[in-house]
N, C-alpha and C positions, 0 to 999 in steps of 0.2 A: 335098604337105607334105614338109620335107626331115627327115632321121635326126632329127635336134636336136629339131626342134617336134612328131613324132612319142611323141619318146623323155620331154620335158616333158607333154604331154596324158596320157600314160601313168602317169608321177608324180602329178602334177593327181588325176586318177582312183583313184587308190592312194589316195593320202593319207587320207583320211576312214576310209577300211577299216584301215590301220594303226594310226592315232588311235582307233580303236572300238577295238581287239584291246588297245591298250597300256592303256588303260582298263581295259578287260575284266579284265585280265592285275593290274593294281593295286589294282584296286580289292578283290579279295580279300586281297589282301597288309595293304595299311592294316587293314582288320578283321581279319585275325588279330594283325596287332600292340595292337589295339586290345582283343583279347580277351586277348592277354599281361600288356597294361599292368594291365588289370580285376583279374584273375587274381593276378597280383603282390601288388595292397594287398586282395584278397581277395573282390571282386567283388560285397559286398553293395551296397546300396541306400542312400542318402542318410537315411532315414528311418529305417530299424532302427539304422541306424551311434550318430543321434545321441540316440534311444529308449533303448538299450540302454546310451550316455554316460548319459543322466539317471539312470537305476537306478543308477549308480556312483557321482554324484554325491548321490544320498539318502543313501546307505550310508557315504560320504565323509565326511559330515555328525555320524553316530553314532560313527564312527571318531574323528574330529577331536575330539567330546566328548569321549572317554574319558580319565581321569586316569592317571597314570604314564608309564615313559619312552618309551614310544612316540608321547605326544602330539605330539611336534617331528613324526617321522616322516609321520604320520597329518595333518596339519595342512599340512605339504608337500606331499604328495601330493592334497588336497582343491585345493590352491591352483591345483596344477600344469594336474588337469583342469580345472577352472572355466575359466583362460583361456587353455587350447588350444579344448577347447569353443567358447567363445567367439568368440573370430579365425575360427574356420572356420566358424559361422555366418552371422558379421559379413561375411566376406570372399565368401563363396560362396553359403548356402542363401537368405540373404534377397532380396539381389539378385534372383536367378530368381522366389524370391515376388512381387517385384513383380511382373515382367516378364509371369508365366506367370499370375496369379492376378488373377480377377475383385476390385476394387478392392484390388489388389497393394499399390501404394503407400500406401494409408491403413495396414493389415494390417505392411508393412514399416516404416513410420514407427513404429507403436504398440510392437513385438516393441524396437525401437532405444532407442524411448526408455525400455522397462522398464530396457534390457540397460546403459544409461548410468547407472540409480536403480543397479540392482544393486552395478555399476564404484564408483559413490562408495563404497558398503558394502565393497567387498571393499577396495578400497585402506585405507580405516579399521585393518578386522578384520589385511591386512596387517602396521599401519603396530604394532597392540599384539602381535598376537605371537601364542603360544600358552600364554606361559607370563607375559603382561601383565593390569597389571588391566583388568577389564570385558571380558574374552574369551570368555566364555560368553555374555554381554548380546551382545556383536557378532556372534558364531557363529550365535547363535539370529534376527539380525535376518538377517541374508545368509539363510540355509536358508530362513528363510519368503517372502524376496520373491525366490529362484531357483526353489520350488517352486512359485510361482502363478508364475510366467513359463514353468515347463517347462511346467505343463499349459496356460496359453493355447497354447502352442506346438502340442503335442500336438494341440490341439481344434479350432485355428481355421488352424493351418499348413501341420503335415504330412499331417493327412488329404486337404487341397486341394490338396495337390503328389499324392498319390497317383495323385491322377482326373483331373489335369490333366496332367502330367509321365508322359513313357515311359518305361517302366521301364529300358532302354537308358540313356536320360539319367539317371535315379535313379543308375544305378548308376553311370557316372562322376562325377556328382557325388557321390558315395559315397567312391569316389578319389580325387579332387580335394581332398574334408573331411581323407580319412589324411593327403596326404602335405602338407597346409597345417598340420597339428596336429603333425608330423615336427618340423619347425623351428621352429614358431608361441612366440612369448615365452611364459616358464612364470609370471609374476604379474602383476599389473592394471598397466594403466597408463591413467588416467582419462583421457588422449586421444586414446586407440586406442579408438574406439567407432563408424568404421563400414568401407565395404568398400574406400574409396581407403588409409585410414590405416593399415588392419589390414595389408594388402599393401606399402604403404612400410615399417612399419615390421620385418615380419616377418624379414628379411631381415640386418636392424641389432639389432633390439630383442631377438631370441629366441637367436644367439649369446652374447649378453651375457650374460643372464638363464642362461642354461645353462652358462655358465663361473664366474659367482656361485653358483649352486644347488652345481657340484661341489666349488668353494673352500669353499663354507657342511660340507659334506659331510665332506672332509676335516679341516679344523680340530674338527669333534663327533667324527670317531671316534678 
């Protein structure tokens, strides 16, 4: 066997041992980036992230009631959460409901079409204001049909992602929910109601909506 074909069998025979090493060698690397990314938007869980959104959004509710001049403010900020909430449900948690969860797709179908009743209402509640007539009649109808969809949520959802779902994947899709609610549009838009739309539009819809909310901002103060 001459130098050459010696010198190639030799290569041949390495290569799989190099290939394991560089592996070896990355594969810790990617997980710690993957624990930096975590780490960054703060590394909870999918499930506390949007638990502890719902308590905001009760609270949001009694806020947005209140008479005087904070009601624009309080009223803004109900809005803003409900459809970051939202998108990042739309766009991520459900999905994997299906995907992960014994009859997923019935369960995801049902959570969609609340979250499309609700979208009608909130565009409504939108469209009069805070300081429009029938605003406490529209207030009081959104809170009651976002509160019976947080808790089917709650009951028939996230306890199922719990037991089904690693906590590892929790908690990037925990991630994934911050930084889709980062840009996510701040008010309804009744045809962003599932996970293709919420992601086309997110991108277009939610610069918009955030250069409106700061012009709206400016001209009150």
């Amino acid at each position: 066997m001459g130098t050459l074909t010696k010198q190639a069998a030799q290569k041949a025979a390495t290569a799989p041992l190099l290939a394991g090493k560089a592996t070896a060698k990355a594969a810790p690397a990617v997980s710690a980036w993957s624990g930096r990314a975590l780490a960054a938007v703060g590394g909870e869980n999918v499930v506390d992230v949007l638990t502890r959104q719902h308590r905001q959004i009760k609270l949001g509710f009694l806020r947005a009631a209140l008479p005087g001049p904070w009601r624009r403010r309080n009223f803004d900020r109900l809005m803003r959460l409900l459809a970051v909430h939202e998108a990042a449900e739309e766009a991520h948690v459900h999905p994997v409901a299906r995907r992960a969860l014994d009859h997923g797709r019935e369960l995801a179908a049902r959570r969609r079409a609340e979250e499309k009743q609700a979208k009608e209402l909130l565009v409504a509640l939108w469209r009069t204001g805070p300081h429009g007539t029938g605003y406490l009649r529209r207030l009081n109808e959104v809170r009651r049909a976002v509160t019976r969809h947080a808790a089917r949520e709650e009951r028939e959802e996230f306890q199922a992602l719990r037991k089904a779902v690693s906590l590892s994947r929790l908690r990037m899709l925990g991630a994934e929910v911050k930084l889709t609610q980062a840009y996510a549009p701040t008010r309804p838009h009744r045809w962003v109601n599932n996970e293709a739309a919420n992601k086309l539009a997110a991108p277009i819809l939610g610069p918009v909506d955030r250069a409106l909310d700061a012009l709206r901002h400016r001209t009150a103060s």
